[in-house]
C-alpha positions in Angstrom: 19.2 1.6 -25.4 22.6 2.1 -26.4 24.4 1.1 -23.2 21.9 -1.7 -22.2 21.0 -5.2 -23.7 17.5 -4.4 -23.9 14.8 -2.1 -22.2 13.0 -3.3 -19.2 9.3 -2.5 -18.4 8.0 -3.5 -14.9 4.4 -4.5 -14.8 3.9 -4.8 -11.4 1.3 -1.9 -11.0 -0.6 -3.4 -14.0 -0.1 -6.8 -14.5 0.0 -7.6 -10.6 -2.7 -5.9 -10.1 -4.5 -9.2 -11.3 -3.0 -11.0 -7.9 -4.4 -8.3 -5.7 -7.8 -8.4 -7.3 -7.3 -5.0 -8.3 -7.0 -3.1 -4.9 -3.8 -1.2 -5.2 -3.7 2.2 -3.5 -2.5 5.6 -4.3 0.4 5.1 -1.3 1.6 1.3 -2.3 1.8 2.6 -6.2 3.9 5.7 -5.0 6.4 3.6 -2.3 7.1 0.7 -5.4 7.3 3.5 -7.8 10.0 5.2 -6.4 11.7 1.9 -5.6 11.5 0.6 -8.9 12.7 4.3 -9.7 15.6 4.2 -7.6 16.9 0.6 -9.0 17.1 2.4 -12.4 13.9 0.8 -14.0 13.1 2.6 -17.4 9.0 2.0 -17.6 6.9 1.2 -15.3 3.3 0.2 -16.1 0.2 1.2 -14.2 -3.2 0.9 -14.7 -5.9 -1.9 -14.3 -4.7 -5.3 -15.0 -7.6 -5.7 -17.8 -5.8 -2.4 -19.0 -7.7 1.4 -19.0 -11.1 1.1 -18.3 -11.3 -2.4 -17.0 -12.6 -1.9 -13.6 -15.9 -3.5 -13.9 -18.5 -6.6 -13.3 -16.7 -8.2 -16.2 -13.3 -8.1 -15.3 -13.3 -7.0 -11.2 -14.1 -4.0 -10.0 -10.9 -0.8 -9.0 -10.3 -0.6 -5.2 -9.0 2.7 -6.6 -9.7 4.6 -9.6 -6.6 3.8 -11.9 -6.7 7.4 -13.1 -5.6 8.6 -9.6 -3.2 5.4 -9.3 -1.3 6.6 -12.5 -1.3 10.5 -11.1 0.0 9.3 -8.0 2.6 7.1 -10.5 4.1 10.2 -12.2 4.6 12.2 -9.1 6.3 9.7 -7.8 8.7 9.1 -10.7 11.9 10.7 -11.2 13.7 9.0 -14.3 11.3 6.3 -15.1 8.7 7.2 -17.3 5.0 5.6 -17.2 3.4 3.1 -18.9 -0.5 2.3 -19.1 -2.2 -0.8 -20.9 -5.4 0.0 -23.2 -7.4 -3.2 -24.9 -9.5 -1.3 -27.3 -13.3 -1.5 -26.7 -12.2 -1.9 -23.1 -10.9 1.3 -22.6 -11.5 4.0 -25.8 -9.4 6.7 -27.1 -10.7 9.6 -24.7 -8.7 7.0 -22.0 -5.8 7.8 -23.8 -5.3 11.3 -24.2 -6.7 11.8 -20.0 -3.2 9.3 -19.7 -1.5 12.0 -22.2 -2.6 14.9 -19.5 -1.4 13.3 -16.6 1.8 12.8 -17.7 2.1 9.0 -19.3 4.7 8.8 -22.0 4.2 5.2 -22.9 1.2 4.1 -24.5 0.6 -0.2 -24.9 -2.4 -1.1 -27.2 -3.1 -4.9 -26.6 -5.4 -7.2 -28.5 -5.7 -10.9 -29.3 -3.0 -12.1 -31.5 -4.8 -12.1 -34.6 -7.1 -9.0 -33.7 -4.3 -6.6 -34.7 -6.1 -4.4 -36.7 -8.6 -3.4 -33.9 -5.3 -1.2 -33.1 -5.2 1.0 -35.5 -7.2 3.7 -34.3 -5.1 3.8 -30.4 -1.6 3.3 -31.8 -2.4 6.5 -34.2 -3.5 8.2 -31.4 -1.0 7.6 -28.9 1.3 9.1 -31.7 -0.5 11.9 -32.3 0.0 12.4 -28.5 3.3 12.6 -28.7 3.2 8.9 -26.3 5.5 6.1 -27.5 2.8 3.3 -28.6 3.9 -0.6 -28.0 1.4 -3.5 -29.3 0.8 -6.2 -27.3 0.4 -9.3 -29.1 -1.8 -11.3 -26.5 -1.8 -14.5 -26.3 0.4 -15.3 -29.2 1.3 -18.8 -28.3 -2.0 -19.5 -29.8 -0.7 -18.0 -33.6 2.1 -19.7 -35.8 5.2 -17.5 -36.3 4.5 -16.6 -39.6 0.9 -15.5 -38.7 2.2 -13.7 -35.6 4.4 -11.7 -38.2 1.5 -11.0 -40.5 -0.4 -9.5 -37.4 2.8 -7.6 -35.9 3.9 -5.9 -39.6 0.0 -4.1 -39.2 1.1 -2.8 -35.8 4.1 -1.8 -36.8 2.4 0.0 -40.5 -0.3 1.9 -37.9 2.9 3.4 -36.4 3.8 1.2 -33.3 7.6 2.0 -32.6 7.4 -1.6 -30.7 5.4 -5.0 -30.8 5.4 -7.2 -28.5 5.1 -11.3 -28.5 2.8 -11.9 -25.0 2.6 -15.1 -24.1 -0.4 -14.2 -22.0 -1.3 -18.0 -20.8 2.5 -18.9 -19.8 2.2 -21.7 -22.0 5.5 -21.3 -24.5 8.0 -23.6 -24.0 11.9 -21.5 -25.0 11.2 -23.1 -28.1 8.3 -21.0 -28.9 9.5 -18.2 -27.8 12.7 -18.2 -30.2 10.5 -19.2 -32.9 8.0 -16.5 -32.1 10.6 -13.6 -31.4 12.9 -14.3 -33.8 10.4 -14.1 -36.9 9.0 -10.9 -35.2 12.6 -9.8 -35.2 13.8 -10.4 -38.5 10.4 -9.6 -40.1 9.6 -6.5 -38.5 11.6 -2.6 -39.1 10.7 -1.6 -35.2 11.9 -2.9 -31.9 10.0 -6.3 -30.9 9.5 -7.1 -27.4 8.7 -10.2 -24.9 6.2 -10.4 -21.9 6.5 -13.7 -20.2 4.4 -15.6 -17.5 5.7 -18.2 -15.5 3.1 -21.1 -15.1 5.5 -23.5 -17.0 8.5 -22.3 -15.0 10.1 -20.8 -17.8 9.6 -17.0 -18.1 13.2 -16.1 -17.5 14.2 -18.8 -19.6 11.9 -17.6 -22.4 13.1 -14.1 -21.6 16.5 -14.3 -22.0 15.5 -16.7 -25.5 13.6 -13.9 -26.3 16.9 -11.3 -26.2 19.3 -14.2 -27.6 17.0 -13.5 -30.8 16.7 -10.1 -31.1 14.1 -8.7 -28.4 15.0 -5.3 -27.2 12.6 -5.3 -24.8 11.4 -7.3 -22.0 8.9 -7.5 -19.4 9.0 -8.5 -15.3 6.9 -7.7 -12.3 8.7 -7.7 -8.8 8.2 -10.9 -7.0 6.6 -12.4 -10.1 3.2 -10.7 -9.0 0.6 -11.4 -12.0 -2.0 -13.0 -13.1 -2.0 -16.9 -13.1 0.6 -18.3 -11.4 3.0 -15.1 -12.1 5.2 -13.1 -14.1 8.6 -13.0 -15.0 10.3 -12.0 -11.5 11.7 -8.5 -12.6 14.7 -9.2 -9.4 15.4 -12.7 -10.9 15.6 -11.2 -14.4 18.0 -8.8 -13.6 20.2 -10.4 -11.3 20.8 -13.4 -14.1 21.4 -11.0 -16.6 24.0 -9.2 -14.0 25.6 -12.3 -13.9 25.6 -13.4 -17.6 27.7 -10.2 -18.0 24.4 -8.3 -19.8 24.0 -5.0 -18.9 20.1 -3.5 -17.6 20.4 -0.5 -16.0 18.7 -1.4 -13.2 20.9 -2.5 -9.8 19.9 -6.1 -8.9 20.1 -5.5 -5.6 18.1 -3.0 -5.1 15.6 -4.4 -7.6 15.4 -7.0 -4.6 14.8 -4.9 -2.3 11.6 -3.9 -4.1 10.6 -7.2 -4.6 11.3 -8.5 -1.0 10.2 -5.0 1.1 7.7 -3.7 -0.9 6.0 -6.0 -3.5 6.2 -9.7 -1.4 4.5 -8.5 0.8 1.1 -7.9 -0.4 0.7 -11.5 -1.6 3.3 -13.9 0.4 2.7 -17.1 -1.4 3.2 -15.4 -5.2 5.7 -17.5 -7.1 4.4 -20.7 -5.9 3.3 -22.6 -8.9 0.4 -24.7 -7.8 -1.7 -26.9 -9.8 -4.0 -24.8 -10.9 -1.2 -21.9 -12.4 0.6 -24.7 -13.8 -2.6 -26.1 -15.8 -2.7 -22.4 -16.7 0.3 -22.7 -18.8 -0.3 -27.1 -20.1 -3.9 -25.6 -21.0 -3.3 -22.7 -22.8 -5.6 -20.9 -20.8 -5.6 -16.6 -20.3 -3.7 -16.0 -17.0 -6.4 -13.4 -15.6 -8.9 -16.2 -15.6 -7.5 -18.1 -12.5 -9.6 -16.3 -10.1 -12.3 -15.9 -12.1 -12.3 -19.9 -12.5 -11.8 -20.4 -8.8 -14.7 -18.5 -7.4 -17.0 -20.4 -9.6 -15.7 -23.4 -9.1 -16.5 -22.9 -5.1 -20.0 -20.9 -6.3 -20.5 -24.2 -8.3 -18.4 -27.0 -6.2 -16.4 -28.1 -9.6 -12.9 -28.7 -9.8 -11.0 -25.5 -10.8 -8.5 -27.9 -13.1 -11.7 -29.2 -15.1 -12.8 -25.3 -15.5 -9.3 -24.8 -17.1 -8.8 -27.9 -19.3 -12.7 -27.0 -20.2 -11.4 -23.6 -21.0 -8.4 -24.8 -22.9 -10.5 -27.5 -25.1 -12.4 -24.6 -26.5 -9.9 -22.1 -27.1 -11.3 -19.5 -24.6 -9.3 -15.9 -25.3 -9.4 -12.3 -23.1 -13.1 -10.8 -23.4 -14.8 -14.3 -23.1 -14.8 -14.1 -19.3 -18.2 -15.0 -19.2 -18.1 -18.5 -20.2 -16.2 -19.2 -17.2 -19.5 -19.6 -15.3 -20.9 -21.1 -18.3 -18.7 -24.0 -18.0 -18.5 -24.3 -14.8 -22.4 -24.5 -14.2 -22.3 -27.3 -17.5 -19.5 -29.4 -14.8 -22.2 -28.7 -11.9 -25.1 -30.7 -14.3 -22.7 -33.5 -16.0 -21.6 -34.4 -12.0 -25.2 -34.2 -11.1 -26.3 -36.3 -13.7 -23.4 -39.1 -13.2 
């Protein structure tokens, strides 16, 4: 990192793979990893977008087994190295060193923002391993700096060379973002990071807040593919930080490419903020949800936006998926009642 403003990770093969309902295959992962390869991208994440081990009832079942979606990953890579999510007691340590075997250098444990110390045990591990282990602060807009800090300096004391601030729900305003990264940055002896959403329109601007106050590293997914209403768009990030004179390693124009050749086209209307995406972000509500909450809001005939604000009013977090049906079939009685 000592010829770039900050390292970039691209989350499309993990995070996007909420948009797609989890169906990547072996061939799409290979043709966008050696794009994003080409364009000089540093990490590239793959792997379920509930992380290792999330194919299931709970979270939506694998098209393709992610273990053959990350092999097919590292053959494909040149110079970038790979990147694989773990939520611990969704995916479990022997997930972790089958990554180490194939090849993956770059280990992200990920829990609720004041659920750090459920970490412990993974972030060791992908250090015995020999892996580079990032935390992943989820849903931090949800935690006060100053907690967030608290939570972060236990990452950082299990061994985590990086901790990220995720604001998983897209619901940070730059303001929050500053406030978040910047006591992560001056609190913390290791790198802190930034992995933005876009329901509120703001993940660049939250990005490049994020950098202005000490992140070194940040995250994108080509053509904003995510959950909710998106990502940060990995092309837009890049090409406004080639044009704020910061470098990234990674040729804007070929980052494009990606986004417009190989990523766009899987999901066309990614990017659009709709109603629903952007009550993801004024809600406060766990990007991965949004499909959940639209199927049983047709299984039910409820408004999706009521499932969300419902969601929202009771503070619903990652691992809870299952009271998504549970307030959705409470909206099915209350309108039958009226």
């Amino acid at each position: 990192m000592t010829d770039t403003a900050f390292r970039l990770t691209d989350s499309t093969l993990r995070d996007g793979s909420h948009a797609l309902s989890h169906r990547y295959t072996t061939e799409q992962v290979a043709s966008i990893v050696r794009g994003l390869d080409a364009a000089g991208v540093p990490v590239i994440e793959v792997s379920h977008g509930d992380g290792l081990g999330g194919s299931s009832f709970n979270y939506g079942f694998s098209g393709t087994d992610e273990r053959e979606l990350v092999s097919a990953a590292v053959g494909a890579a040149t110079t970038a190295r790979i990147a694989v999510l773990l939520l611990p007691g969704i995916g479990v340590a022997d997930d972790l060193r089958d990554m180490a075997d194939r090849g993956v250098a770059v280990a992200r444990i990920a829990t609720h923002c004041t659920e750090a110390d459920i970490s412990s045990q993974h972030i060791r591990l992908a250090k015995r391993l020999g892996m580079e282990a990032v935390g992943f602060l989820m849903m931090a807009h949800m935690a006060e700096p100053a907690e967030l800090l608290d939570q972060a300096r236990l990452m950082e004391s299990y061994g985590a060379d990086c901790v990220y601030v995720v604001d998983s729900a897209g619901a940070m305003t730059t303001a929050d973002a500053r406030a978040r990264v910047g006591t992560l940055a001056e609190g913390l002896g290791c790198q802190v990071g930034h992995h933005a959403h876009n329901n509120l329109s703001l993940a660049v601007a939250n990005s490049l807040a994020a950098l202005d106050v000490g992140a070194s590293q940040l995250d994108g997914c080509c053509a904003g593919l995510g959950a909710g209403a998106g990502n940060c768009p990995t092309e837009v990030l890049v090409a406004t930080c080639d044009k704020l004179g910061l470098a990234t390693g990674v040729d804007p124009l070929e980052a494009m490419g990606v986004a417009e050749d190989l990523v766009r086209p899987l999901r066309p209307e990614m990017g659009v903020i709709d109603r629903a995406g952007l009550l993801l972000g004024y809600a406060g509500v766990y990007g991965s949800f949004l499909l959940h909450a639209q199927r049983a809001a047709a299984r039910y005939g409820v408004d999706v936006g009521e499932i969300l604000l419902e969601l929202g009013r009771r503070r619903i977090v990652g691992g809870q998926e299952d009271m998504i049906l549970d307030v959705a079939l409470e909206l099915a009685r209350q309108e039958a009642r009226a």
